[in-house]
C-alpha positions as CSV (number, residue, x, y, z in Angstrom):
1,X,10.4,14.2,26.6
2,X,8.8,11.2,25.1
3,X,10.0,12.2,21.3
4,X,13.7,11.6,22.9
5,X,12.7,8.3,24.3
6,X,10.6,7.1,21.1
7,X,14.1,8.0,18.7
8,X,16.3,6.7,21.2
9,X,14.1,3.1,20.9
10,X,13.9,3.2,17.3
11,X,17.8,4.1,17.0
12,X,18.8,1.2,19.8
13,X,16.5,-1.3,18.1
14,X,18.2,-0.3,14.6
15,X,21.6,-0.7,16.2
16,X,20.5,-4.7,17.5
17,X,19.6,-5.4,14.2
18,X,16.9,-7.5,15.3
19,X,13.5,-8.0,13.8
20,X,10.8,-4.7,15.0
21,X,7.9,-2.6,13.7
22,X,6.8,0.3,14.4
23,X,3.3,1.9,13.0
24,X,0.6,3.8,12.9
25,X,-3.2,3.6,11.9
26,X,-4.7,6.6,10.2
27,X,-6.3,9.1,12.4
28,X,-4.9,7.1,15.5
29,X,-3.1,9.1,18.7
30,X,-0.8,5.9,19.3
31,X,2.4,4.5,17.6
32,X,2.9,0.7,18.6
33,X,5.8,-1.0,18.4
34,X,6.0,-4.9,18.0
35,X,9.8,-6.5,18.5
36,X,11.7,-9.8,18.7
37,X,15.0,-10.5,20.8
38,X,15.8,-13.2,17.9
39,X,16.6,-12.9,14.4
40,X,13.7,-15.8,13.9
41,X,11.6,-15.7,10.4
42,X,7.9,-15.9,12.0
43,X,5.6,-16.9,9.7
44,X,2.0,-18.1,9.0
45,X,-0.2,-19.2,6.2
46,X,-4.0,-18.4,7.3
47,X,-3.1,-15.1,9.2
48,X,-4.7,-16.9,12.2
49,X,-1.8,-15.4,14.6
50,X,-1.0,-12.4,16.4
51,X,1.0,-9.7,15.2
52,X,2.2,-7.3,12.1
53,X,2.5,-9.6,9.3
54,X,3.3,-8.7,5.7
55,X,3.0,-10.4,2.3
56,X,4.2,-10.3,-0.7
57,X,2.4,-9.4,-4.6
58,X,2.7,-12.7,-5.7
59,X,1.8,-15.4,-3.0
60,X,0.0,-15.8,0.3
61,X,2.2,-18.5,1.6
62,X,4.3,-18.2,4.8
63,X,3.8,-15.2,5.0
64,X,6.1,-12.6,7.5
65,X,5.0,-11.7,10.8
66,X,6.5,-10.2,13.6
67,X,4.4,-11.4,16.7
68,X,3.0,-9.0,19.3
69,X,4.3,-10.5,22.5
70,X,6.6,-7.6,23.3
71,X,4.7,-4.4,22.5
72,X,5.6,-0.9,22.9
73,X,3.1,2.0,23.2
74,X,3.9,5.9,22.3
75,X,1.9,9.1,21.6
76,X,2.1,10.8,18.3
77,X,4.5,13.5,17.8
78,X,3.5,16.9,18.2
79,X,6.3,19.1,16.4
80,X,7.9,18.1,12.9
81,X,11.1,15.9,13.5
82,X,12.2,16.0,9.5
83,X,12.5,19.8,7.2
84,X,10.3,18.1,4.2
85,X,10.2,20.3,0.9
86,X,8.3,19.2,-2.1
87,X,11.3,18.1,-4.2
88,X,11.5,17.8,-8.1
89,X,13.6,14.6,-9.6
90,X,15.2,13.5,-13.0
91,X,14.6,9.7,-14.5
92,X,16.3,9.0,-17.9
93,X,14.9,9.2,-21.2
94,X,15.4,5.6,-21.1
95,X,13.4,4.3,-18.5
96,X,10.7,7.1,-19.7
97,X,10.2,5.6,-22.7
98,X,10.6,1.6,-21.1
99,X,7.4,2.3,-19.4
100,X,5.5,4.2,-21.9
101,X,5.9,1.4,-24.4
102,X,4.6,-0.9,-21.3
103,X,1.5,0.9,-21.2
104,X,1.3,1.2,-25.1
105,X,1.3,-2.8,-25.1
106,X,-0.7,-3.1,-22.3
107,X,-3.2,-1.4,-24.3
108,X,-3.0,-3.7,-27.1
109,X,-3.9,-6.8,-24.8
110,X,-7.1,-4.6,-23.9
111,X,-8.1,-3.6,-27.3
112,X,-7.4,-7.5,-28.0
113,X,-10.4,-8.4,-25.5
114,X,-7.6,-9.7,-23.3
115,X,-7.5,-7.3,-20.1
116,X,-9.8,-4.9,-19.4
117,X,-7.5,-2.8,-17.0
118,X,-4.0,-3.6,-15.7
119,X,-2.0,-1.9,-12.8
120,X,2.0,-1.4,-14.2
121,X,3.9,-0.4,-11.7
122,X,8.2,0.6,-11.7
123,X,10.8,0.7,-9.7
124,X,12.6,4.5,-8.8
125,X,16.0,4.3,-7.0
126,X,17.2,7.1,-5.1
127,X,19.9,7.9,-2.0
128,X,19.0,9.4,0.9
129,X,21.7,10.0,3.9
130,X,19.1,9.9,6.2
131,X,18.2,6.7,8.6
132,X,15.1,4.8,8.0
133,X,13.7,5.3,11.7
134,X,14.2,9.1,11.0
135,X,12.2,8.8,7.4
136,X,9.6,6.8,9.6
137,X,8.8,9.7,11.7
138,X,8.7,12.1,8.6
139,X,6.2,9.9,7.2
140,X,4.0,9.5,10.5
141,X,4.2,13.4,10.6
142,X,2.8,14.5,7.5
143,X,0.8,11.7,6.4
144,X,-1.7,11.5,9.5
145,X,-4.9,10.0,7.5
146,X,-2.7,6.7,6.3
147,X,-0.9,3.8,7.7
148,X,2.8,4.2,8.1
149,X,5.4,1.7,9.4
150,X,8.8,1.2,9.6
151,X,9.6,-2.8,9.2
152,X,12.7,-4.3,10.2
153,X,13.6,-7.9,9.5
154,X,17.5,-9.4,8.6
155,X,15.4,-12.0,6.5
156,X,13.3,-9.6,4.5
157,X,14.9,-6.2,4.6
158,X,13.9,-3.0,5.6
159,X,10.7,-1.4,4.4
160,X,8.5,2.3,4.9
161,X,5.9,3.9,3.9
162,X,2.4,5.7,4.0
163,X,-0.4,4.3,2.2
164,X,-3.8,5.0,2.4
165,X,-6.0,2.4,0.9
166,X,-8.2,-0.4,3.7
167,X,-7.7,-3.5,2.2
168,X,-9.5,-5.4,4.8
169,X,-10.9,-4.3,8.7
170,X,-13.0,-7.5,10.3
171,X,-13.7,-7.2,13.7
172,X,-16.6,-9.0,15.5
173,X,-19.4,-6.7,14.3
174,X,-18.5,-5.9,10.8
175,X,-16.3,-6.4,7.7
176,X,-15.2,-3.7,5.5
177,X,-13.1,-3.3,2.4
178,X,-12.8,-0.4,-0.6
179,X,-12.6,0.3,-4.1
180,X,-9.8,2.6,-4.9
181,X,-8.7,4.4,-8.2
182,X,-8.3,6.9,-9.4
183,X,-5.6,9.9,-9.0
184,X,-5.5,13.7,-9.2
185,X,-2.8,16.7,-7.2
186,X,-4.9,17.5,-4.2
187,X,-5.9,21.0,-4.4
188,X,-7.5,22.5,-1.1
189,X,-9.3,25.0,-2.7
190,X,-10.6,23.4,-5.4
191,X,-12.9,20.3,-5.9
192,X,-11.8,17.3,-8.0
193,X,-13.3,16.8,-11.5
194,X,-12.9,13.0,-12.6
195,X,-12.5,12.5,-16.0
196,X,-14.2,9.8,-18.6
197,X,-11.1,7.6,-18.2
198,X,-10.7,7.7,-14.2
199,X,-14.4,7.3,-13.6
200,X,-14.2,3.9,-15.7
201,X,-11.4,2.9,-13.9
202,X,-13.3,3.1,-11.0
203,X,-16.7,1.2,-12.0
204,X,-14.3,-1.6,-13.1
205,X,-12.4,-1.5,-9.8
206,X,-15.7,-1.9,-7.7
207,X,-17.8,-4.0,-10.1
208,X,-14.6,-6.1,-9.4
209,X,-14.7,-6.4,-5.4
210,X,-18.2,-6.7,-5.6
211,X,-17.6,-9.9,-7.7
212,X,-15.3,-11.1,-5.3
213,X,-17.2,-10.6,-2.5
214,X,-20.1,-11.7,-3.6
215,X,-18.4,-15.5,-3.7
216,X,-18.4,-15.3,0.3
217,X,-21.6,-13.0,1.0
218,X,-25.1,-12.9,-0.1
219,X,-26.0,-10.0,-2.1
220,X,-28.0,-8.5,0.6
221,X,-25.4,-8.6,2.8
222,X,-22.7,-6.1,0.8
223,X,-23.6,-2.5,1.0
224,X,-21.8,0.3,-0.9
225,X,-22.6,3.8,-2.1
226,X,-21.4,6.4,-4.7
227,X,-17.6,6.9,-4.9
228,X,-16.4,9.5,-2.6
229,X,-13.0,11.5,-3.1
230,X,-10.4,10.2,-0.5
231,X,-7.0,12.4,0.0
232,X,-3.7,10.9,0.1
233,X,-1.0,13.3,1.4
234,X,-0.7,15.3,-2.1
235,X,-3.2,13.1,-3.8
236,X,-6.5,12.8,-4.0
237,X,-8.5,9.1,-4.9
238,X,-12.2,7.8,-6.1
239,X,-13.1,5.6,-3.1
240,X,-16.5,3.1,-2.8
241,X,-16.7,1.5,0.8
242,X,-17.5,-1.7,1.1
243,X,-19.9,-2.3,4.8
244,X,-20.6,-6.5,5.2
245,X,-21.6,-8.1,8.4
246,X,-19.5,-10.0,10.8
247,X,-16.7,-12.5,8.8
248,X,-18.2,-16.1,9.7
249,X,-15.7,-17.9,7.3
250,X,-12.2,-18.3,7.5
251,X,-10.0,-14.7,7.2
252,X,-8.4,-16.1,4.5
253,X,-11.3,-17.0,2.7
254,X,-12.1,-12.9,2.3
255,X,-8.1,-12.7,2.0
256,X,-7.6,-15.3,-1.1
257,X,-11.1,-13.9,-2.8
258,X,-9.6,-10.1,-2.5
259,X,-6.2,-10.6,-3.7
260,X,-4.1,-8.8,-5.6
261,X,-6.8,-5.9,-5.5
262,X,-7.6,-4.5,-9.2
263,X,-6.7,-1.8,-7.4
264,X,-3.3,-2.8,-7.8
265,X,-3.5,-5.8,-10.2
266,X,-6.3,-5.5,-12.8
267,X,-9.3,-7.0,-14.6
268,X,-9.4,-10.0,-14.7
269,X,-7.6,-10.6,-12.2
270,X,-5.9,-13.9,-13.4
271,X,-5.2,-12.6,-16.6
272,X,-3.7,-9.0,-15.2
273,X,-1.6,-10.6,-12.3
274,X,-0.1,-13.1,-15.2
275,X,0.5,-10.1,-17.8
276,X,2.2,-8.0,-14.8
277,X,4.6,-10.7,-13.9
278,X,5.3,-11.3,-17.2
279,X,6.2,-7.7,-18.5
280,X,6.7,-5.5,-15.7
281,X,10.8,-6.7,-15.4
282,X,11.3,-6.6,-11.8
283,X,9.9,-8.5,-8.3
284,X,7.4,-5.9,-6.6
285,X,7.9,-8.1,-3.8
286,X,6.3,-6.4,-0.7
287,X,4.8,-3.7,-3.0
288,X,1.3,-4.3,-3.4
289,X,1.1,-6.6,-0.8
290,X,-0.9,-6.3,2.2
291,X,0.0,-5.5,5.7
292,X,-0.5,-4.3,8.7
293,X,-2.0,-5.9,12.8
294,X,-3.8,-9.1,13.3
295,X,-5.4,-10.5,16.7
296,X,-8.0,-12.8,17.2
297,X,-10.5,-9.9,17.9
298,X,-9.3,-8.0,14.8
299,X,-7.7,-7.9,11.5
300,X,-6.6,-4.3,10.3
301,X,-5.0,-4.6,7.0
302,X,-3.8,-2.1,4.0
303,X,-2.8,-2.4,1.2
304,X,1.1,-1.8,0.2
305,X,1.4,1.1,-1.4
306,X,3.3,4.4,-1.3
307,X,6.0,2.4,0.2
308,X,9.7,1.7,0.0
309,X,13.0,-0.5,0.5
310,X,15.4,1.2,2.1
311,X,19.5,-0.4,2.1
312,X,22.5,1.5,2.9
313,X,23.2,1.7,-1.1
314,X,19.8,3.0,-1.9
315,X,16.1,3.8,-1.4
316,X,14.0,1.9,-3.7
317,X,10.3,3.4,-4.2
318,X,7.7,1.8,-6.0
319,X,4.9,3.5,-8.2
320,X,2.2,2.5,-10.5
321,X,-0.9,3.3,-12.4
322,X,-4.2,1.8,-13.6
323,X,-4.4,1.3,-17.8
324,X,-7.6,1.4,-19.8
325,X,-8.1,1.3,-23.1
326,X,-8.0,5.3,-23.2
327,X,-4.9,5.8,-21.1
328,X,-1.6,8.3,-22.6
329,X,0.9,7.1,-21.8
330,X,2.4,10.7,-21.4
331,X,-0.5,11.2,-18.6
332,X,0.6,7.2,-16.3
333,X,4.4,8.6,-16.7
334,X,3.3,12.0,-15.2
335,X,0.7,10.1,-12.6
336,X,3.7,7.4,-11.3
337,X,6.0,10.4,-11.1
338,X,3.5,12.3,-8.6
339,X,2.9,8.8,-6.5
340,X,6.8,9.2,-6.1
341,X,6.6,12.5,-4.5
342,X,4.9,10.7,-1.3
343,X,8.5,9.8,0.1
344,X,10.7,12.2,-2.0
345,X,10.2,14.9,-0.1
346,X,11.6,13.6,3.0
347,X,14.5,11.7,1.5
């Protein structure tokens, strides 16, 4: 009964127009729902309201929230709502080779001393006849161990997806963050064996956030262990926790000292940010971002990835990978192609 009553809310909300989102946190037996009766941009600039908010790559400036002063509960779904089969795709020669001669001069800035790893990312356009409350529920469905939303704004556009990496849970105990990098085909039966190349990745990744952290913590105060293999829908990650104590400073203190991730930026950070911005061609916008619910007991918050913005002309995805000195550029190609299949299936 309630799987009627959660499409039929998505499907009136979608027909208003008007500002909602609807989400899930990984392993959770809730969907919440967050919605406006206005059109009204909300915003704020030291995440010290209450609500979903969601920023962009670039800046952490007025960022979008939609407050949660009209909020919907629902249980999870129990039966698939969406056939999903693992479907194959075809990009151009062209934009191929476009992002293999990205990497190749990436490469040349770290063999330069320049960059010691930077996170190029692409664009991958595709139609879909299917409505993005209904791609919503595919995604809560089969990707139960990551965050998906649906967000809905007329001043920033639609956006979905499924992503699995903690950018940063504080809470009145404890802080947490990770280290993620890293990417292989999860294979149930077998377990993963990390190459030269992705295990550097990841010591630069979490020498990195320890850097970061350690501006706002004491070094006794930041505990972390040996990477641990984290699963993704039909990926599989290199994962180092982060455990700190309670936040005493300002959220975005931790916020500002964390971002962009060289999860998703690179190493240096200034210098990677600048070289992607610079190259890359195209605004990530909410790609890379963070997101996800704020009160003033808790901050839950993910980074953007595996995601995509939907229109009625097109469903944009957005994938990337992590360059060293000893990446092919054959292998990133392959490795953005796989992020892709997240959300292709259910398209």
């Amino acid at each position: 009964m309630y799987l009627t009553g959660l499409e039929k809310r998505l499907d009136a909300l979608w027909e208003s127009q008007l500002p909602f989102i609807v989400f899930r946190l990984p392993e959770s037996q809730k969907i919440t729902l967050f919605t406006q009766e206005n059109d009204i941009l909300h915003t704020t600039s030291d995440l010290s309201e209450s609500g979903f908010v969601m920023t962009k790559f670039k800046g952490l400036e007025k960022n979008p929230i939609i407050p949660n002063s009209k909020t919907e509960y629902f249980p999870r779904p129990e039966k698939q709502l969406i056939d999903t089969i693992q479907t194959a795709f075809s990009e151009n020669e062209k934009t191929k080779q476009q992002f293999k001669e990205l990497v190749n001069k990436a490469k040349k800035e770290i063999a330069h001393g320049k960059l010691k790893k930077v996170v190029l990312s692409r664009p991958i356009d595709l139609k879909s006849k299917r409505k993005p409350q209904t791609l919503f529920l595919a995604l809560e469905n089969r990707y139960p161990n990551a965050l998906t939303y649906l967000w809905h704004h007329p001043h920033t556009g639609t956006w979905l997806g499924a992503t699995p990496e903690q950018f940063v849970e504080a809470s009145s105990t404890e802080t947490q963050t990770m280290a993620l990098a890293g990417t292989q085909v999860f294979n149930p039966d077998e377990i993963p064996l990390w190459s030269d190349k992705e295990k550097d990745e990841q010591a630069l990744v979490t020498e990195q956030v320890l850097l970061d952290l350690k501006t706002l913590f004491k070094d006794d105060q930041i505990q972390y262990g040996k990477p641990l293999n984290k699963r993704a829908g039909n990926l599989v990650h290199l994962c180092t926790r982060f455990t700190l104590p309670k936040l005493e400073s300002r959220l975005m203190n931790l916020i500002s000292a964390l971002h962009p991730t060289p999860a998703v930026g690179g190493v240096p950070k200034k210098e990677a940010k600048e070289f992607i911005v610079k190259n890359e061609g195209y605004d990530r916008s909410f790609y890379t971002g963070f997101l996800g619910p704020l009160t003033s007991e808790k901050a839950n918050l993910f980074v953007n990835l595996r995601c995509a913005e939907w229109n009625s002309e097109r469903v944009r995805l957005f994938v990337g990978a992590g360059i060293t000195l000893s990446s092919d550029p054959e292998l990133e190609w392959l490795e953005t192609q796989r992020k892709a299949e997240t959300l292709t299936p259910i398209l």
